[in-house]
PDB file of N, CA, C and O in Angstrom:
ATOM      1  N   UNK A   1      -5.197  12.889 -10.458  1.00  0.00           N
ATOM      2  CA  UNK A   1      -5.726  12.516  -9.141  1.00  0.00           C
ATOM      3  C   UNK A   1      -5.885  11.000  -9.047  1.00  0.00           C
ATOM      4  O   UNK A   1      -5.403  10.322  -8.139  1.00  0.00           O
ATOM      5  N   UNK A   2      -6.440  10.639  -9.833  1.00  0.00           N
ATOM      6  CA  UNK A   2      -6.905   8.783 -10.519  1.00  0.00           C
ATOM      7  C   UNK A   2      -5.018   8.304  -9.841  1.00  0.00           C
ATOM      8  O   UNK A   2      -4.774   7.881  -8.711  1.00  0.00           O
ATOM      9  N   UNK A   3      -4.361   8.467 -10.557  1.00  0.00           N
ATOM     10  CA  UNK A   3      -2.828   7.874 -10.273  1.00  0.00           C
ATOM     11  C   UNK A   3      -2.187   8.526  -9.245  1.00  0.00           C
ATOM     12  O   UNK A   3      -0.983   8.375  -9.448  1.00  0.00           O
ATOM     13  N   UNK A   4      -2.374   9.201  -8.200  1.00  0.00           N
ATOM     14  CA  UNK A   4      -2.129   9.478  -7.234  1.00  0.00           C
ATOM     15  C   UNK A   4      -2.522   8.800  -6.140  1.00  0.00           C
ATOM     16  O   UNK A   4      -1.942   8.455  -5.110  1.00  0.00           O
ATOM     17  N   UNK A   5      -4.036   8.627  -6.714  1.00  0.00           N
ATOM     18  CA  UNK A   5      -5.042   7.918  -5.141  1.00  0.00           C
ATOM     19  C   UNK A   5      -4.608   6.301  -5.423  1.00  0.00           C
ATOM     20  O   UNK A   5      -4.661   5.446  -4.538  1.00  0.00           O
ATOM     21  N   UNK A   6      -4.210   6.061  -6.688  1.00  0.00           N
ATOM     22  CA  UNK A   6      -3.924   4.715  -7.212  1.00  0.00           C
ATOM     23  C   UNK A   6      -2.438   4.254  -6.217  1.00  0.00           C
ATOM     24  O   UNK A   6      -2.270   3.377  -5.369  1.00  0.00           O
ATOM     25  N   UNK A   7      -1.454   5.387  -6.842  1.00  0.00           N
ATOM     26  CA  UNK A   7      -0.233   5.362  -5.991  1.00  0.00           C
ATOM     27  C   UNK A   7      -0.342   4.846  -4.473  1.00  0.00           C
ATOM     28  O   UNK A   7       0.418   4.048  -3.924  1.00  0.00           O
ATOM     29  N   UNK A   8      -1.364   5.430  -3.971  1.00  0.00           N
ATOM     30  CA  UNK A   8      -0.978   5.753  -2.566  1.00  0.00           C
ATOM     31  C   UNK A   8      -2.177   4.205  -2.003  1.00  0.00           C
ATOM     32  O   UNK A   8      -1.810   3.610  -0.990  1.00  0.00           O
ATOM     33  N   UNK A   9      -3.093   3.855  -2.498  1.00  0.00           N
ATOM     34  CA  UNK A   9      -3.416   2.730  -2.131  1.00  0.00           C
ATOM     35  C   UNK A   9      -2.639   1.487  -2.584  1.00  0.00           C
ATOM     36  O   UNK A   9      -2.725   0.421  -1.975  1.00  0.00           O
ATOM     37  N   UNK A  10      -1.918   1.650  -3.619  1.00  0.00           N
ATOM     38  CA  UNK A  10      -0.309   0.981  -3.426  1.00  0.00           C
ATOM     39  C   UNK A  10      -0.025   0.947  -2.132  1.00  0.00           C
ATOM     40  O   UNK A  10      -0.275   0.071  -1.304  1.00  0.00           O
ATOM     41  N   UNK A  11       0.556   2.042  -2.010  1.00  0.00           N
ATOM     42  CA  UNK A  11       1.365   2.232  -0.790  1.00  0.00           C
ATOM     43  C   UNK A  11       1.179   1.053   0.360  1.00  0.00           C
ATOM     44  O   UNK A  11       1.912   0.173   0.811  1.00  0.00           O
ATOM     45  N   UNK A  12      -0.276   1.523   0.619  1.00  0.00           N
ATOM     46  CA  UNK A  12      -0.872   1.324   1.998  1.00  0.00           C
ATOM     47  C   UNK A  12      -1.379  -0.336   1.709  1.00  0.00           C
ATOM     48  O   UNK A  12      -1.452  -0.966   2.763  1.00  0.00           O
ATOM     49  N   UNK A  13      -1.615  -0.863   0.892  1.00  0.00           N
ATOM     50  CA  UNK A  13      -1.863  -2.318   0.392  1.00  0.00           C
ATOM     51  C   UNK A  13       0.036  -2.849   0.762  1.00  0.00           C
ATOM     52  O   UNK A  13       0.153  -3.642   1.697  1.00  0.00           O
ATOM     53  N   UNK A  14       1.208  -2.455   0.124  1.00  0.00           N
ATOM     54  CA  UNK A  14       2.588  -2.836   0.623  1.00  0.00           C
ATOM     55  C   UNK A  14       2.848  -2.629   1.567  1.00  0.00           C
ATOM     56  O   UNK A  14       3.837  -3.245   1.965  1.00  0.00           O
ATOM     57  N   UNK A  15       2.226  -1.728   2.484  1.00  0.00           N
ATOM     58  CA  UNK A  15       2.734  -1.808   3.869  1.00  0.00           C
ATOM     59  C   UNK A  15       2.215  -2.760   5.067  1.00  0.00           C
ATOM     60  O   UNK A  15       2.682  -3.244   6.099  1.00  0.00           O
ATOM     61  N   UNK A  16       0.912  -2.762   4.315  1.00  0.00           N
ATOM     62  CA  UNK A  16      -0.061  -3.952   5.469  1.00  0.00           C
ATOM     63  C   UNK A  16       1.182  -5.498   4.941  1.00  0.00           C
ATOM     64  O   UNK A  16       1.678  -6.143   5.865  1.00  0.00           O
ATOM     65  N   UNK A  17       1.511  -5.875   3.526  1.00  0.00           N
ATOM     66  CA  UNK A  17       1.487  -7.042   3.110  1.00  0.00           C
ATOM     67  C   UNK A  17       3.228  -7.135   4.044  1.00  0.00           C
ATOM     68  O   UNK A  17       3.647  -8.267   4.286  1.00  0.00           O
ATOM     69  N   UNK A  18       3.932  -6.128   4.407  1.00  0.00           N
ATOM     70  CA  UNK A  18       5.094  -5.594   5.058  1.00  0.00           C
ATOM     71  C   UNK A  18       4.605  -6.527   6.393  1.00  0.00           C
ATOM     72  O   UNK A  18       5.085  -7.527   6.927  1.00  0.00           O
ATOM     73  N   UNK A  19       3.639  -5.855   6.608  1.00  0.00           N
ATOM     74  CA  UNK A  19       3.543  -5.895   8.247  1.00  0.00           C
ATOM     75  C   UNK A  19       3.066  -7.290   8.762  1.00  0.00           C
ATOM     76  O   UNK A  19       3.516  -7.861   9.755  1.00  0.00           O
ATOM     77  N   UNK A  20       2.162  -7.713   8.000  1.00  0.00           N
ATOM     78  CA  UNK A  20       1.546  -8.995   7.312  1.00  0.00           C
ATOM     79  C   UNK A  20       2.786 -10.566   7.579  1.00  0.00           C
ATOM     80  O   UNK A  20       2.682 -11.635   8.182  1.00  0.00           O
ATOM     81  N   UNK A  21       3.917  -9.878   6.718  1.00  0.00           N
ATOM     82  CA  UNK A  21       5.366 -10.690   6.796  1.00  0.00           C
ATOM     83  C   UNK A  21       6.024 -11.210   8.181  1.00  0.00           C
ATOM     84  O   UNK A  21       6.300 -12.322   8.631  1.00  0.00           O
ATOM     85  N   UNK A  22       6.147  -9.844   8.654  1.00  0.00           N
ATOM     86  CA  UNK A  22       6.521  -9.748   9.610  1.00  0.00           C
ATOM     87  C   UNK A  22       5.910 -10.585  10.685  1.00  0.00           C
ATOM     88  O   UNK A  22       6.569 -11.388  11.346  1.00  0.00           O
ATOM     89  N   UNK A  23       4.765 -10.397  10.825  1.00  0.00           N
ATOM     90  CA  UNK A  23       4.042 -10.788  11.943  1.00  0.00           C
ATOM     91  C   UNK A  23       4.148 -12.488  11.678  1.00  0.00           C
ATOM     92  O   UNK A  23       3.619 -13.270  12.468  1.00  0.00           O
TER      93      UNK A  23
END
């Protein structure tokens, strides 16, 4: 569960820094 919830606030931390770029 630990490396799943880890995974996925990955995720969502690369997508802001994505969007972040973009903008």
């Amino acid at each position: 569960n630990n490396e799943l919830g880890g995974e996925v606030i990955t995720n969502e931390r690369v997508i802001c820094r994505m969007a972040y770029l973009q903008m």
